[in-house]
N, C-alpha and C positions, 0 to 999 in steps of 0.2 A: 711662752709655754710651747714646749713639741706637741704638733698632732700626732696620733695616731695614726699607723699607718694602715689599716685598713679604710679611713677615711678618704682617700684618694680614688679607693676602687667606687664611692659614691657617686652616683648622675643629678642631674636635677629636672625638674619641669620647667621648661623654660616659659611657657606659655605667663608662666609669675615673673619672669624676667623681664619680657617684652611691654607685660603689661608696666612695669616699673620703667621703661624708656617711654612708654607712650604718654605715661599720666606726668613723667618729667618735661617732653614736650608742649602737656595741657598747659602746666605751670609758666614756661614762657609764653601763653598767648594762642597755642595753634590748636585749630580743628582736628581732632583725630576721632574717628568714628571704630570703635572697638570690633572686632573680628577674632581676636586671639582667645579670646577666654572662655573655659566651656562652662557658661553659667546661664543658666536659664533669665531672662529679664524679667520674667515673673515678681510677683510678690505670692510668700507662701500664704497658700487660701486660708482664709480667715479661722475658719473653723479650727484650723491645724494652729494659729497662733493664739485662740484663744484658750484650747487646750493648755499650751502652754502656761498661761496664765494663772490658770485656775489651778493646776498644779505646784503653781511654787504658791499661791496662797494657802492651799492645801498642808506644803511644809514638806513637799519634795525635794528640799536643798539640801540632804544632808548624803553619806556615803551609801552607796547600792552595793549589792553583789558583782564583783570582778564581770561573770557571764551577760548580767545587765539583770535588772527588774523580772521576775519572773512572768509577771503579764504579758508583758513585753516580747519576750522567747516565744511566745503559746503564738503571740498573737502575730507575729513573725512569721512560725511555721503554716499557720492556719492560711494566711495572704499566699505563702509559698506554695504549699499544695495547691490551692486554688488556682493561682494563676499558672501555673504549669499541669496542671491536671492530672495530680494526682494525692496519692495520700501517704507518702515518705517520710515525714520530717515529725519532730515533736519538738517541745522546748528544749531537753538536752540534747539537741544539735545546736544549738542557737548560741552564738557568742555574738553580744552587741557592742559598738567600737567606736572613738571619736570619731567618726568620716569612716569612707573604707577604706582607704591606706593601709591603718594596720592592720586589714585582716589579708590582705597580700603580704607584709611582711611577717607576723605572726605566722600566718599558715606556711608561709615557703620554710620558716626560718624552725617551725614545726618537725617539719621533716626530710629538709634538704644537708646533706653533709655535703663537705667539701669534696670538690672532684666531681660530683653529679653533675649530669649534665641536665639542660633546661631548656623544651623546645620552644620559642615563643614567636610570638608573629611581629615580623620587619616591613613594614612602619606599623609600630603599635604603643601603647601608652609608656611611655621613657621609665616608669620606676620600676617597668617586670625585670627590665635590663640591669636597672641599679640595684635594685633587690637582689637580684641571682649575684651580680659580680661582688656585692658586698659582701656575702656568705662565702666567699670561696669556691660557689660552684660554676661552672661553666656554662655560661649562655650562647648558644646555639637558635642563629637567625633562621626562621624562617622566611621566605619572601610571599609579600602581596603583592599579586599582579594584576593592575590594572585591567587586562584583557582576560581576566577572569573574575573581574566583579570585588577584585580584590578580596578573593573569597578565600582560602588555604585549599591549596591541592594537594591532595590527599595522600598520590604518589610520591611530590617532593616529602611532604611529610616523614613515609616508610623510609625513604633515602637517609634520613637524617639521625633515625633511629639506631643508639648504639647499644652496647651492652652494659655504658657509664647512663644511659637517660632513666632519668626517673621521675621527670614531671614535664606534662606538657602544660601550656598555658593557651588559653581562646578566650576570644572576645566576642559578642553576638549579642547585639549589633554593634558596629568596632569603632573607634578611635583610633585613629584619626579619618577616616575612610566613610563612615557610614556601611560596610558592608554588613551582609548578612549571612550566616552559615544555614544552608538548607538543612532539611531533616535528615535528606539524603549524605550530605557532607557527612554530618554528625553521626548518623550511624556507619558511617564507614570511620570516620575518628575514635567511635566508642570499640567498634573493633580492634582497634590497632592498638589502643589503651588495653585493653582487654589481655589482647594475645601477647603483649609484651610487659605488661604485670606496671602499668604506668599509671602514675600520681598525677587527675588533672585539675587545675585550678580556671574555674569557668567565672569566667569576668562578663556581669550578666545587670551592670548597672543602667544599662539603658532599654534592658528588657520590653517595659511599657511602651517606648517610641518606636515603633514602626509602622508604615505605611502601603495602603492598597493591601493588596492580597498578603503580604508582606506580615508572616507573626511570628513569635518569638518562639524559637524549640529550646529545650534546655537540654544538654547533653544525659541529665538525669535521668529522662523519660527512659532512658533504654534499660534492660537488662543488666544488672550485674554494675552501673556503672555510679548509683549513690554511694555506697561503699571505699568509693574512692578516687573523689571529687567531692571536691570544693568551692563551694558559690558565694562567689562575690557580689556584695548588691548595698543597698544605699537607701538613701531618700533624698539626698542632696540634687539629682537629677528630676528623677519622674514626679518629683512634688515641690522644687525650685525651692528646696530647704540647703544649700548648701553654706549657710554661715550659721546651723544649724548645731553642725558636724555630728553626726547621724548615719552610721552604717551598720552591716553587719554583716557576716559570715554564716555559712551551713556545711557542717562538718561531717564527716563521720564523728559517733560519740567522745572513741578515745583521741584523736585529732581536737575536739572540740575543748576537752580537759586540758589538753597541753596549754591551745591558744589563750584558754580561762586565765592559764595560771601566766604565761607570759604576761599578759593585760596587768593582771597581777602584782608584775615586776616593773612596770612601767607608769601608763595612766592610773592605775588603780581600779579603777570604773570609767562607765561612763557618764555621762551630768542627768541625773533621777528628772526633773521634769523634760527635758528633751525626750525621753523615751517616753513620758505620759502622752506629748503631743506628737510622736511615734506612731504608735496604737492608734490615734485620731485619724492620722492618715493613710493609716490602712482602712480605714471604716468605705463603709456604701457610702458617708455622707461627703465622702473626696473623689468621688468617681466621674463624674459629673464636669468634675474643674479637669480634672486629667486629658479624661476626653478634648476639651478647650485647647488645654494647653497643646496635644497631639496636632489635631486643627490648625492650627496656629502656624506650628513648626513645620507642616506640608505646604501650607501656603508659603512659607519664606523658602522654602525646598527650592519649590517652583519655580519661584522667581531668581533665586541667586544662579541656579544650572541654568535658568535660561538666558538671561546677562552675561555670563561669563563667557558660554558659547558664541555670543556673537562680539568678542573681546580677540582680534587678531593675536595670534602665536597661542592660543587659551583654549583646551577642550576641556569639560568636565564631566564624568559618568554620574547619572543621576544616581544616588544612594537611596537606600532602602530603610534605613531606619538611622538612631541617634541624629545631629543636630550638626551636622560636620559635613563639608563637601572638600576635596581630595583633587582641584583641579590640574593636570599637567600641562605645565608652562614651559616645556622645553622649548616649543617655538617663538620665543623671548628671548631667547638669546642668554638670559641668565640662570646662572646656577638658583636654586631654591634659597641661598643665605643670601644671595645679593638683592632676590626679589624683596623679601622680606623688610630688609633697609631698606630698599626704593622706596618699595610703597608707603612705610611708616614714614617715612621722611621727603619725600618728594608728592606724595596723593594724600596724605592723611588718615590712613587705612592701617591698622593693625590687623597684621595676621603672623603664623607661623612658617616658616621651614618648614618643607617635609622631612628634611634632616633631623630635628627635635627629637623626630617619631623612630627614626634609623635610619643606616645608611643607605638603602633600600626605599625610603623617603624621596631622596634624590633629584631634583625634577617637578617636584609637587611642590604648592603650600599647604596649607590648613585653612580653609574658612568657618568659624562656626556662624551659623542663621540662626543664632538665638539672642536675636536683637529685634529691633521693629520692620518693619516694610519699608517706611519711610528712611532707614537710617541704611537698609542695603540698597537701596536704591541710587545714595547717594554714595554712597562708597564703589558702585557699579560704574556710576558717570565717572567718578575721579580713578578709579582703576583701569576702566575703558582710554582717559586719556591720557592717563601719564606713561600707559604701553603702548602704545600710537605715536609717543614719541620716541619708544625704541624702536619700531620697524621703518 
């Protein structure tokens, strides 16, 4: 059968690639201690699974509404306002989705035509890239640099901006990086969206995790800017439901109708008790584990940036939030694809490229710390030695 040819302009996640060489590895015999996968080691807290439970006893397994469960929207907007502080959103914003996935593809494929162009950030999560080049539109790297916190500069931003761009894309706090966009960042971003009449899509699923003084601004809070942006968000991260598949989207209303009706066209719905145990987890009586889980993931922060750093050819900038440390290994003598192999195959250590993320990656791996103490620790000693034999 011929493919289609729009089907070549798709990318993939590799991070499910690796982990399929690594778990091929487990299968002949060998140790590999996982790093590549951004999945919280969590089990989802109780409360939230028995929700579930109780819900398909209930007789929650039959079709929902396209936009999701109406409690569910309410109860969505209600957490949103909340945690962003303020009072914007109602349930017809609310489209709820298998995972968030589709509401990055939904929403770009919303209102993106062909020939637009689409700013996004280089090294950032691989499907913004494959989402835009699949639509026909034109993706336009941004770069994260290092000696800026990996934060988006504001200026190169204005540079990039043509009179084809009509969505920008940001992540807070980001993938692969860990960074975090200040308030300050943000409101000069909502600017530039503003004065140049631009579509943004705010990738905001790691919102809850961040650390120290270190909190979440939403580019929403500003002026003039719900209207015209898009929040991506989830539960598969901040509540370790990711085999859940559980996300959702916040729209402008007629943006919101389109996404509905795509959904629609596709999954139909989303699965009626997932969203009952949804709602659970937005409740006060999940707040408590969250916190834990936060906890948790600054102690592993700590310790993997500090391991690394004392790793010859290895610096790492401490990140400020998500579950991702972004070390530059150029002084290892190999490219970011070659470490990647090493490690898996020579230390027993899965991690990514920073190439996965873009070309702009370069230089970098990806480590996630959403594993145990015990299990970075040993992947510290075995990464420590098997670069010790490259210098």
């Amino acid at each position: 059968m011929q493919i289609a040819n729009r089907i070549s302009r798709l990318g993939t996640e590799t991070a499910f690639v690796v982990l399929q060489r690594a778990r091929a590895l487990e299968a002949q015999g060998k140790s590999i201690i996982h790093l590549e996968i951004g999945e919280p080691d969590f089990d989802t807290p109780q409360n939230i699974i028995d929700a579930g439970k109780q819900a398909l006893d209930k007789g929650f397994t039959h079709y929902g509404p396209s936009a999701g469960l109406p409690e569910a929207r309410a109860a969505i907007a209600e957490y949103t306002n909340k945690t962003r502080g303020y009072n914007l959103w109602d349930a017809d914003h609310v489209v709820i989705t298998p995972g968030a996935k589709p509401i990055m593809f939904f929403g770009m494929m919303a209102v993106l035509n062909e020939g637009d162009e689409v700013i996004y950030p280089n090294p950032g999560f691989p499907i913004y890239e494959s989402v835009i080049n699949f639509l026909g539109a034109k993706a336009v790297p941004l770069p994260l640099r290092e000696e800026n916190e990996f934060r988006m500069d504001v200026a190169d931003l204005e540079a990039r901006i043509t009179s084809r761009t009509k969505m920008l894309i940001i992540n807070t706090p980001q993938n692969p990086t860990g960074g975090i966009l200040t308030r300050e960042d943000l409101q000069q971003i909502a600017e530039l969206a503003i004065k140049h009449d631009l579509m943004v899509l705010s990738d905001e699923i790691y919102s809850q995790i961040t650390y120290g003084d270190f909190k979440h601004t939403s580019i929403t809070e500003f002026d003039g800017m719900a209207e015209r942006t898009m929040i991506l968000d989830g539960f598969s991260k901040t509540f370790a439901m990711t085999g859940w598949r559980l996300g959702y989207g916040l729209f402008p209303k007629d943006v919101a109708a389109v996404v509905s009706k795509l959904q629609t066209n596709s999954t139909s719905c989303t699965a009626s008790f997932t969203q009952i145990a949804g709602i659970e987890a937005l409740s006060d009586r999940t707040l408590d584990r969250v916190d834990y889980f936060v906890d948790k993931f600054k102690e592993r922060r700590d310790l993997i940036v500090e391991r690394l750093n004392q790793i010859p050819g290895v610096r790492c900038h401490r990140p400020h939030g998500a579950f991702y440390v972004f070390p530059n290994i150029q002084g290892t003598g190999k490219t970011s694809a070659e470490m990647e192999h090493y490690l898996l195959n020579d230390a027993g250590v899965a991690c990514l490229s920073g190439t996965a993320f873009g070309a702009f990656g370069e230089g970098f791996i990806r480590l996630s710390y959403a594993n145990s103490v015990e299990n970075i620790e040993e992947a510290m000693k075995r990464m420590q030695t098997a670069i010790e034999r490259l210098m």
